[in-house]
C-alpha positions, 0 to 999 in steps of 0.5 A: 718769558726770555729776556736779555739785558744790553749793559756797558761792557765791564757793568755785567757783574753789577747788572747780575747783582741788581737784577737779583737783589730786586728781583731774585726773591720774588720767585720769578728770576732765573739768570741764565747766561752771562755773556759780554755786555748782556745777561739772559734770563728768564722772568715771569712777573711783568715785564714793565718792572724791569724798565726801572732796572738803572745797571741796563741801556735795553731790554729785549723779549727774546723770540727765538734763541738760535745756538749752533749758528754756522758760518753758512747761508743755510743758517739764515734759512734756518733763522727765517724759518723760525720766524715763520712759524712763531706764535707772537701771541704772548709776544703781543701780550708783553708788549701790551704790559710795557705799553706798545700798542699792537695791531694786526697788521704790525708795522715793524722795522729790523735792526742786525747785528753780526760778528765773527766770520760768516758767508752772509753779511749784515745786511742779508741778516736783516733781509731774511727777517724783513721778508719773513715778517712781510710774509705774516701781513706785517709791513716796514716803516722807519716810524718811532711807533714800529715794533723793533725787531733785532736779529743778532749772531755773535758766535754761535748764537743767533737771536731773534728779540724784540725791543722792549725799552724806550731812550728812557732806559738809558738815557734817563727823563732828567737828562734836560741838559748836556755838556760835553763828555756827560757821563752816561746815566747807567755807568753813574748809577753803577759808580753809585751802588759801588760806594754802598749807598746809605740813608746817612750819607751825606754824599759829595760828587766835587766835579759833578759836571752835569749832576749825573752821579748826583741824580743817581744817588737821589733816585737810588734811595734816601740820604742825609745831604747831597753836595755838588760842585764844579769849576766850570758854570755852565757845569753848574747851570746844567746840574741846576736844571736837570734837578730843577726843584726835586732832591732836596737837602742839596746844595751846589759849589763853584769851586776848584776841587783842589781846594774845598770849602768843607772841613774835614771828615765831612762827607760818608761817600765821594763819587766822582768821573775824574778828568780824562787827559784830553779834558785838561792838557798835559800830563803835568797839569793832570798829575797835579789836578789829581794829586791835589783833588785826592788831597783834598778829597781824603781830607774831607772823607769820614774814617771808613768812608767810601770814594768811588772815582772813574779814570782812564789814567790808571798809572796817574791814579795808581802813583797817587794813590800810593802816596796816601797809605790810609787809602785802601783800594778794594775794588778796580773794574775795568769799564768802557767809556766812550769807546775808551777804556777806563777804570772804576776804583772803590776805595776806603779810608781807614 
């Protein structure tokens, strides 16, 4: 069966490697393509094991795969033409594994997505396939209980897919309380695999606002000590409630990062979402949040230890972190966050 995969743009790398790491060999992956913000393979174990992929926000069974998609009208046809004839027996078959209920008469709904130039809109698109589909006896309905459907053409390519994932895929059961500008679960998880995660660690996150990154590092595998802390309470109430009683050892601070409670040496891995710009003030008060917070934070990191940190103020960082040598830059993968554009740093002490 064809899948794709729909990841933040920047994480596909990350999503390539932890596709193949759990699942490579198994003898049932074949990567195919990796395009911006989606990787397409083939899998042939059941498509229920790849719901706890954390790099992924959906995942889709691919019906049809459509290269060649020109910019003219007769592309729909062609399109529509190829629902029409489609076997969805194994396509039921999988929906059944991930546990969506089918029925003969199907009720189904259709989102379209379209890029680059063409002599069609959206709308058409998603017109094509809604009449398609209503000619095999299906019908529309905007309920959560629909099979849906995606008819996509982004260059050249045209897919036909159906949507496998529910919003737990992305936005995570824990996920009880929010504040504003939470980071999203899967670029958290994504900021954890980069810090190498181990059994010993002993895990810091000093600004962990809603306890994302922390969850992250719980579900990921084990380690020694997690610690979490924040300036803002209502941060902290939020952390509280999302971990409930799970996760243990743990332990949660109020505190202002610029000054931790912690000796030195103390921590394996430092991950942590740094504040943008809009979150604190000017740029003098940023500069010196981040010169005194990275103080703080190679202080208490071990020797060989790993920082993780997430910013949209590369030149801030960049300026910082040359005034602490010791502190080597191995990684810098450019992210989007909230349609803004961010870097993630790994970084290791000497």
């Amino acid at each position: 069966m064809l899948y794709s995969i729909i990841v933040s743009a920047g994480l596909e790398n990350l999503a390539r490697e932890e596709l193949s790491e759990r699942f490579g060999e198994t003898g049932h992956l074949k990567i195919l393509e990796r395009k911006p913000q989606r990787l397409i393979f083939q899998y042939t174990g059941n498509p229920r094991d790849l719901l706890s992929l954390r790099t992924a926000e959906h995942l889709f069974l691919i019906l049809k795969q459509l290269p060649k998609m020109t910019r003219s009208r007769s592309s729909l046809a062609a399109l529509t033409a190829s629902v029409a004839r489609f076997n969805f027996k194994e396509t039921f078959e999988c929906c059944r594994q991930v546990g969506i209920r089918v029925h003969k008469r199907m009720p189904f709904r259709v989102t379209s997505r379209l890029s680059g130039k063409r002599n069609f809109r959206r709308i058409d698109l998603q017109r094509v396939v809604e009449q398609a589909l209503l000619k095999r006896g299906w019908y529309l309905t905007s309920a959560n209980s629909a099979l849906d459907v995606w008819a996509e053409v982004h260059g050249d390519d045209g897919y036909i897919s159906v949507k496998l994932s529910g919003n737990d895929m992305a936005q995570r059961p824990y996920k009880h309380a929010h504040i504003p500008a939470s980071l999203k679960p899967t670029l958290a998880y994504s900021m954890v695999r980069l810090s190498r995660p181990h059994p010993n660690d002993v895990f810091l996150d000093a600004m962990c606002g809603a306890g994302t990154i922390l969850l992250e590092r719980a579900l990921t595998n084990r380690y020694r000590y997690l610690i979490g802390g924040d300036v803002s309470t209502e941060a902290l109430d939020a952390t509280v409630e999302n971990f409930g009683r799970q996760h243990q050892p743990r332990q949660f601070f109020h505190w202002d990062a610029r000054s931790l409670p912690l000796q030195s040496n103390a921590v394996d891995k430092i991950v942590c979402n740094l504040p943008f710009g809009e979150t604190v003030g000017n740029l003098s008060q940023l500069t010196n949040l981040y010169r005194h917070c990275l103080k703080e934070y190679a202080r208490v990191l071990k020797p060989k230890g790993r920082m993780v940190l997430l910013t949209s103020q590369r030149t801030l960082l960049d300026d910082e972190l040359h005034r602490l040598p010791f502190l080597d830059v191995r990684q810098r993968l450019t992210v989007d966050v909230r349609g803004k554009k961010a870097w993630i740093y790994g970084i290791r002490s000497a």
